[in-house]
C-alpha distance (Angstrom), angle and dihedral (degrees) to the residues before:
residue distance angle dihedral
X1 . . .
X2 3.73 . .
X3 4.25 112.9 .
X4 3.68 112.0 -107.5
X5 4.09 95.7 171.2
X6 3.02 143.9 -22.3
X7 3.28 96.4 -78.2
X8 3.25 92.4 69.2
X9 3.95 91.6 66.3
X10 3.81 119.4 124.3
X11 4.07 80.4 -152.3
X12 3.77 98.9 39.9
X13 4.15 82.2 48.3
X14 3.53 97.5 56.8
X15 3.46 90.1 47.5
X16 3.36 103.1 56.3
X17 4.55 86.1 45.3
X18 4.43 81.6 54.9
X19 3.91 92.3 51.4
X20 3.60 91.2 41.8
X21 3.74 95.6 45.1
X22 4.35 86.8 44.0
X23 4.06 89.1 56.1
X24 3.95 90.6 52.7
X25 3.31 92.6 50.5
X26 3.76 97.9 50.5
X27 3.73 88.7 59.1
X28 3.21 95.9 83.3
X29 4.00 95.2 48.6
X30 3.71 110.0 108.3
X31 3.78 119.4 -96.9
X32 3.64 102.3 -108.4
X33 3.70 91.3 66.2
X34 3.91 87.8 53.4
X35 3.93 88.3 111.7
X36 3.96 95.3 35.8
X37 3.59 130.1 47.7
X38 3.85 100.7 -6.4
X39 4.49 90.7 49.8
X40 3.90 86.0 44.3
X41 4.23 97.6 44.4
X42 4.07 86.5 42.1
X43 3.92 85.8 45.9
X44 3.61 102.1 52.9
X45 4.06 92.9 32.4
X46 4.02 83.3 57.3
X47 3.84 93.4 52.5
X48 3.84 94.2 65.7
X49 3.04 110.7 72.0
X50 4.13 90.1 35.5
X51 3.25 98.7 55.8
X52 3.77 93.5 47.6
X53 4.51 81.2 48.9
X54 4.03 87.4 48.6
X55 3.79 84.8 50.2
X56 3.48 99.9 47.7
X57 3.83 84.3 52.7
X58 3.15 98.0 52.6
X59 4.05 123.2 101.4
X60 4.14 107.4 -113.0
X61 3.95 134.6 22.7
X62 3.98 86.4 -108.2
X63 3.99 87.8 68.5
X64 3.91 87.7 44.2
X65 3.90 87.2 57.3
X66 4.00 92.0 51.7
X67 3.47 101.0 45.1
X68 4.01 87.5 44.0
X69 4.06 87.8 55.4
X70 3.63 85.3 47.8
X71 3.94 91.9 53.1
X72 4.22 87.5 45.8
X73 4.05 89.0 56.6
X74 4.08 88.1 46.8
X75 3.86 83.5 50.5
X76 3.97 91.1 50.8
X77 3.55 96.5 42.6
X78 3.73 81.7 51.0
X79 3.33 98.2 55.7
X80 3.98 92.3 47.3
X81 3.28 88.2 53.8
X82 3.96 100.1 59.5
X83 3.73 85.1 37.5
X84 3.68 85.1 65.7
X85 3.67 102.7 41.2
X86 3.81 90.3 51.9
X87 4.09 86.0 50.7
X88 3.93 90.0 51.1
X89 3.44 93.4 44.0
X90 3.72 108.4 -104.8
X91 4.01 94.1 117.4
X92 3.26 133.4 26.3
X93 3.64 133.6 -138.2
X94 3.54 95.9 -96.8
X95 4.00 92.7 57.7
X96 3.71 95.9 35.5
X97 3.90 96.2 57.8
X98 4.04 99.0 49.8
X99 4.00 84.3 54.2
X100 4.17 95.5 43.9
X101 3.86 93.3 56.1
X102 3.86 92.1 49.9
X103 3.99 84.6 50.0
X104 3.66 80.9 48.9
X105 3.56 103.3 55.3
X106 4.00 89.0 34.1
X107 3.70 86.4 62.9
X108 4.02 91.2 42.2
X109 3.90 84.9 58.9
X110 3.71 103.8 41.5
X111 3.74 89.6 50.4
X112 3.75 86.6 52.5
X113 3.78 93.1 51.4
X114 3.89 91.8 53.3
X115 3.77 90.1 51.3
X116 3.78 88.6 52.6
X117 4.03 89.7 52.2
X118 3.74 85.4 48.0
X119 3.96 90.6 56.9
């Protein structure tokens, strides 16, 4: 299957299916933290698969490569931030580890992609 856009993206896919996943399970978070943990988790779940999309737009393989660093520190923050919400008591272990080995494997595959670019 030749790439057409971005969209198209097995990493850019899986992405989007994280962020997606991350806003349904910050519906259930309580209201008060509707400006803290669950704006900052949909925030940096969001950024993904956009910065991978502003990448892909972008002019040269070099850009690619920034905006796909970009997209790993979203992931990380990401990550931190369901850490924390499982610590505070928001999640529990049994939601939080379902979403970490996505993040895992999300990582594994944008990592892969920038050693591709690199090639």
């Amino acid at each position: 299957m030749s790439i057409q856009s971005y969209q198209d993206l097995q990493v850019w896919q899986r992405g989007l299916a994280l962020a997606e996943q991350a806003y349904r399970l910050t519906q259930a978070y309580p209201r008060s933290e509707l400006f803290g943990l669950t704006a900052q988790i949909r925030r940096a779940a969001a950024s993904i698969p956009a910065n991978i999309a502003e990448g892909w737009g972008r002019s040269s393989r070099r850009e690619l490569r920034r905006f796909l660093t970009i997209a790993m520190g979203s992931l990380k923050e990401l990550e931190t931030h369901l850490i924390l919400s499982q610590r505070v008591g928001l999640l529990n272990p049994e939601q939080l580890q379902p979403v970490l080995q996505e993040t895992e494997i999300l990582g594994k595959q944008i990592l892969t992609f920038m050693r591709k670019l690199e090639a």
